[in-house]
ZAGUVEX-226046 format. One record per residue (C-alpha): x, y, z; residue in three letters. Coordinates in steps of 0.001 Angstrom, whole numbers, padded with zeros to 6 digits, always signed. Layout:
% ZAGUVEX-226046
XYZala/...
This chain:
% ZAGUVEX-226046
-048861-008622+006492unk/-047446-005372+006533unk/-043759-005277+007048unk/-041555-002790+009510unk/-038452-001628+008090unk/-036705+000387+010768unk/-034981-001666+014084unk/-036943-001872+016982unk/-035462+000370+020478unk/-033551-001269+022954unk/-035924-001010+025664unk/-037141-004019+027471unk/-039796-005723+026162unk/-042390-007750+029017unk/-042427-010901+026820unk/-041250-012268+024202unk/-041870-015642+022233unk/-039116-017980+020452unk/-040651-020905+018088unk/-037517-022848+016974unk/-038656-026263+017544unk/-035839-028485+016031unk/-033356-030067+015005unk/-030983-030588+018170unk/-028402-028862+016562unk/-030481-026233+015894unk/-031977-025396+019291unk/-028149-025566+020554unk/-027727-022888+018272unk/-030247-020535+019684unk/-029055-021558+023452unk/-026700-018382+023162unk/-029120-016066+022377unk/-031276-016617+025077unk/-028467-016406+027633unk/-027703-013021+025799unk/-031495-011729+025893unk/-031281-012735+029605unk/-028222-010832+030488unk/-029537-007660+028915unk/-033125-008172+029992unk/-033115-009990+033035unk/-036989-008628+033824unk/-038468-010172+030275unk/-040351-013538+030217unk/-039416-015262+027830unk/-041652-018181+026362unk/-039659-021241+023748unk/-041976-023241+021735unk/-039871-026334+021157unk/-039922-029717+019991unk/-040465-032868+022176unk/-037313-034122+021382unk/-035382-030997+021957unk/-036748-030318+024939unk/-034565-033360+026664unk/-031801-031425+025674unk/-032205-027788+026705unk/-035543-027998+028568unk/-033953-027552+031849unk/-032534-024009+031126unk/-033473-021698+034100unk/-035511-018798+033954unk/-037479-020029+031047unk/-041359-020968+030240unk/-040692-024025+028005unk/-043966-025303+025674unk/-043293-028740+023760unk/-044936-029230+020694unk/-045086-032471+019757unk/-045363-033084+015646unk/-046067-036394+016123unk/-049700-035700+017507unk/-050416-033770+014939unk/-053833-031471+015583unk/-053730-032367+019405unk/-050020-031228+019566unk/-051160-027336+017945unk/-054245-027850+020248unk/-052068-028534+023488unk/-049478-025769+022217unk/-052766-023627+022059unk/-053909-024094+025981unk/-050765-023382+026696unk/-050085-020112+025678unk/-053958-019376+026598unk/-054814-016350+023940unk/-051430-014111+025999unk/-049937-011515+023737unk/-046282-011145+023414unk/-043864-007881+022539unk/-042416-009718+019857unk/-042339-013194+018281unk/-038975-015105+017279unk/-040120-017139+014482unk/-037005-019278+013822unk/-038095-022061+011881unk/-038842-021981+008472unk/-041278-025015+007690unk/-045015-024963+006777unk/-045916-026831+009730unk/-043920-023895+011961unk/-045462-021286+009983unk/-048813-022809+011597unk/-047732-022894+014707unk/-046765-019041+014801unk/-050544-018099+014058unk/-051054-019668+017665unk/-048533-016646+018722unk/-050222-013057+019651unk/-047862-010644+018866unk/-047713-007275+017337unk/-043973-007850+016320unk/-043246-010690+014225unk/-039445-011150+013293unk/-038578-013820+010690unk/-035354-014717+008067unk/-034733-012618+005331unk/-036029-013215+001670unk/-033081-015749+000912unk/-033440-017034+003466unk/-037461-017920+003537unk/-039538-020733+001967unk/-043059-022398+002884unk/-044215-019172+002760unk/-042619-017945+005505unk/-043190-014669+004574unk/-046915-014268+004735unk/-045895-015161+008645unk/-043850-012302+009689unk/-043667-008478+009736unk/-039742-007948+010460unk/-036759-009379+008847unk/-033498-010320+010292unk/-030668-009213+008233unk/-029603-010463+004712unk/-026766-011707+004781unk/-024188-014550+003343unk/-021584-016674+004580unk/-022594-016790+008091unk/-022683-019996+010386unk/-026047-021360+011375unk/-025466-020017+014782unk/-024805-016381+013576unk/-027618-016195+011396unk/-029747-017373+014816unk/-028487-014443+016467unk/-029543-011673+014147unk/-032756-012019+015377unk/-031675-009953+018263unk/-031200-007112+015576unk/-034159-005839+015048unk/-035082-005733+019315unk/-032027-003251+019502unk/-029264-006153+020836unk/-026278-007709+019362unk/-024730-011371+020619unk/-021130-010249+021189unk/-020304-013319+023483unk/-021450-016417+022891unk/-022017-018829+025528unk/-024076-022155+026000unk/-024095-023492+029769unk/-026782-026265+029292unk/-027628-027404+032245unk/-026182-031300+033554unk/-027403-033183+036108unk/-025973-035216+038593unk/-027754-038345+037620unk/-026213-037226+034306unk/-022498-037064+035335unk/-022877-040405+037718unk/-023524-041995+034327unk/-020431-040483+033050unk/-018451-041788+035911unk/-019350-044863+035827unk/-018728-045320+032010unk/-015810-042961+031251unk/-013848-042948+034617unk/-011448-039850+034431unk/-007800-040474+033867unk/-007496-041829+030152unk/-007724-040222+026675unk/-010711-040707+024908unk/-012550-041076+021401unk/-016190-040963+021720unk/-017904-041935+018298unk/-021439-041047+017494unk/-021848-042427+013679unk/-024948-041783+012340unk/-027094-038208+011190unk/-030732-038405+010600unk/-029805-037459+007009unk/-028494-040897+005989unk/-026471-039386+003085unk/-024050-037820+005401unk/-022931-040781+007202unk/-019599-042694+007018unk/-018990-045770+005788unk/-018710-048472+009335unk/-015857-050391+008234unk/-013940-046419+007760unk/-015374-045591+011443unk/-013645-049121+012505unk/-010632-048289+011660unk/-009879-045162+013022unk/-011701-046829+016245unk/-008793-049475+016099unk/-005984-046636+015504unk/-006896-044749+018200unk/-007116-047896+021143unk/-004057-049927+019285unk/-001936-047042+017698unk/-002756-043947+020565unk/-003946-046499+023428unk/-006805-043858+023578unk/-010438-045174+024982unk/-012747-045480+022520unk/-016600-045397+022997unk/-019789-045616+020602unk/-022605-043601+021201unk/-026293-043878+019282unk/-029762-043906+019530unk/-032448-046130+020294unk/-033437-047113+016773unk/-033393-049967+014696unk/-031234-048328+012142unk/-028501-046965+014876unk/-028049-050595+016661unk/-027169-051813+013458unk/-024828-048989+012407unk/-023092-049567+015566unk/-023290-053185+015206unk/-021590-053401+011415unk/-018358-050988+013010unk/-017981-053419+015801unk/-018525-056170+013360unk/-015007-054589+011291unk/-012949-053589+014627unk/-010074-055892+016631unk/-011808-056072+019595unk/-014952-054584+020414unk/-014504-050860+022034unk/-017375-049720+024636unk/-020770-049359+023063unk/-023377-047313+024716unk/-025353-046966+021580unk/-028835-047035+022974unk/-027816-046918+026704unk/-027995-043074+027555unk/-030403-040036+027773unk/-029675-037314+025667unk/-028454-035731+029224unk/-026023-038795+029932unk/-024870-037705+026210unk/-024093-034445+027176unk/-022404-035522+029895unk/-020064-037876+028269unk/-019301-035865+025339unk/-018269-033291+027749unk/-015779-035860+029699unk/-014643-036927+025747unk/-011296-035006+024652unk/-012728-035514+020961unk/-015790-036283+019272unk/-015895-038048+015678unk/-019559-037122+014221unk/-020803-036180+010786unk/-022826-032730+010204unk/-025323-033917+013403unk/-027176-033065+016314unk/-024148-034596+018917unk/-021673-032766+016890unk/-023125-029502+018295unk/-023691-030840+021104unk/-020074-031357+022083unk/-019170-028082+020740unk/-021759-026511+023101unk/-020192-028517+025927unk/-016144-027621+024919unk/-015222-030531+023622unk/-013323-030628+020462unk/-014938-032422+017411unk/-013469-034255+014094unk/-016363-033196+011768unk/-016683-035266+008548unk/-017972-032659+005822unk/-018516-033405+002382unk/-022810-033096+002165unk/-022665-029913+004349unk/-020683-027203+004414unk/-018695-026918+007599unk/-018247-023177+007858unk/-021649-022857+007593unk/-022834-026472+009795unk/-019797-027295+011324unk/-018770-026837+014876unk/-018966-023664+015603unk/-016095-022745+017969unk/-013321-024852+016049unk/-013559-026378+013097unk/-009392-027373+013444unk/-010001-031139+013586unk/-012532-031354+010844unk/-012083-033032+007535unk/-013489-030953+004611unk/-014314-032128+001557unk/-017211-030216+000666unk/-015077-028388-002329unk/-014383-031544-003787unk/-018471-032545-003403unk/-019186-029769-005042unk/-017208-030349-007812unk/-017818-033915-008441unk/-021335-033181-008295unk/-022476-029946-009103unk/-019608-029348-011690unk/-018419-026085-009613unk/-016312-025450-006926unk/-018099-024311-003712unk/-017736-020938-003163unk/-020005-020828-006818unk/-023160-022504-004921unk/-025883-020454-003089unk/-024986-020518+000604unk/-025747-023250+002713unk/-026484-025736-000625unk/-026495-029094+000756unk/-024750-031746-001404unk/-026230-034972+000114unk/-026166-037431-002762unk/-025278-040790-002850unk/-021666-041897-001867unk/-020511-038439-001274unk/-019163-039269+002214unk/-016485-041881+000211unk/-014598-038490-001015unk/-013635-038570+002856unk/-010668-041312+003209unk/-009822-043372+006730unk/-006170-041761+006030unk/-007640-038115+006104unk/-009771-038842+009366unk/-006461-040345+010976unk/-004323-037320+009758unk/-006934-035050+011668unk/-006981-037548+014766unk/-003008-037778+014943unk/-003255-033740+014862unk/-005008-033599+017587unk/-003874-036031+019600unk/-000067-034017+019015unk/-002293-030516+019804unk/-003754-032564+023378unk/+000049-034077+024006unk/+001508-030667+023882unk/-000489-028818+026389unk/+000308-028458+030067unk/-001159-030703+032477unk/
């Protein structure tokens, strides 16, 4: 496929296609960009190919044509993605997501532009699937590397802004759970990449600082799954007294909604990490797989612990500015270089920062 070298004008394109279809984190991440193509295109449709999962989470965005593709069906979900876009052309294609399976998903995509990461930044071939590269570039968050595809269409993201839609149903749940009036901890343990979780008798005992030490509400939050009730059932297992446990209760929209009323979030690298950076509320980040400048919340990263230099060191035998970008370091018992003391250090930070402001 023959590639195009020079930037595309600024003029407004009819349509134009976005396939990023996960993780959660992720499609927060590209949640800015489409507010900014909206603001300078207001007239452009703009179609997002997105995963089932996702969808819960951002799916309610206005102004946007929304197609779920659903991996789990495999050839019926690229057959329903298929009747959906019903053989339309687009201006220009976003191609996002760098996976095989994505890469065969775009083919479904009629477009005469196709814009796609740069050569560092590409694997599964992703580069037999586009015609237009985003900018190379290193050392950039997850979310800034998202909005370079705007580059090449003539647009820059100079303000970044999320405004995911909440419902009401949403906030009830909120209310009834979280009533307003008391500080609180929400704690959402787990990743889907098991290597970058926290031990539950560490997560216990900052839960037990913050309701005996800070008389600060606590609250667990999880998934449905097997694995997640029994995360959240081992920290309970280590704490005083149990703290309130919604793990397995709420919609991803009744997340949103009470990591918005949360005045910090305690997450690994993880999709409700972003999540309640996307929604203002501050997060302690444990980093020592992933790199939090380039994974970590992406409006402040204050209240996170980082030991991702000391990961890299143990084991890669280098310190981390010496690995390619965006290395992940998700071995075994890499999350133990992260002690309760430096979590609490972080929390007691905060908790000074939250004292010290008016109102």
């Amino acid at each position: 496929m023959r590639e195009r070298t020079e930037p595309e004008s600024s003029a407004a394109p009819e349509s134009l296609c976005i396939l990023r279809t996960s993780a959660i984190g992720d499609v927060t991440h590209v949640v800015p960009l489409v507010h900014t193509l909206q603001a300078a295109w207001p007239d452009t449709r703009i179609t997002w190919i997105i995963g089932k999962l996702e969808h819960r989470v951002v799916g309610d965005l206005p102004g946007i044509e929304f197609i779920v593709f659903d991996k789990a069906a495999k050839r019926e979900g690229f057959r329903a993605v298929r009747e959906k876009l019903g053989g339309r052309r687009f201006d220009a294609l976003l191609h996002m997501q760098v996976a095989l399976r994505s890469n065969l998903l775009s083919l479904l995509v009629k477009s005469p532009l196709r814009i796609g990461y740069d050569w560092a930044r590409s694997k599964d071939l992703h580069r037999l699937f586009i015609n237009c590269r985003i900018p190379a570039r290193s050392g950039e968050h997850v979310l800034d590397a998202m909005a370079s595809f705007l580059e090449p269409l003539g647009l820059k993201q100079e303000h970044v802004r999320w405004d995911i839609p909440i419902p009401a149903e949403a906030e009830e749940f909120a209310d009834r759970h979280l009533p307003r009036g008391r500080r609180t901890l929400l704690i959402s343990p787990t990743s889907s990449h098991r290597l970058r979780n926290w031990r539950p008798e560490r997560y216990a005992a900052v839960a037990d600082h913050a309701m005996y030490e800070l008389d600060w509400r606590v609250v667990l939050c999880g998934g449905p799954s097997e694995f997640e009730r029994e995360f959240a059932d081992e920290i309970l297992s280590h704490m005083r007294s149990p703290c309130i446990d919604l793990t397995g209760k709420d919609t991803l929209k009744q997340l949103l909604a009470l990591l918005r009323r949360a005045d910090l979030v305690l997450a690994p690298d993880s999709g409700p990490m972003h999540m309640a950076n996307a929604v203002g509320t501050a997060v302690l980040g444990l980093h020592a797989a992933s790199n939090p400048h380039r994974s970590g919340p992406y409006s402040d990263r204050r209240w996170c612990v980082d030991r991702y230099d000391a990961a890299a060191r143990k084991y890669r035998r280098k310190p981390a500015d010496k690995l390619a970008w965006g290395s992940k370091l998700e071995y075994r018992g890499v999350m133990d270089l992260i002690e309760v003391d430096d979590v609490l250090e972080r929390l007691q930070a905060f908790a000074n920062h939250a004292d010290s402001l008016p109102g």
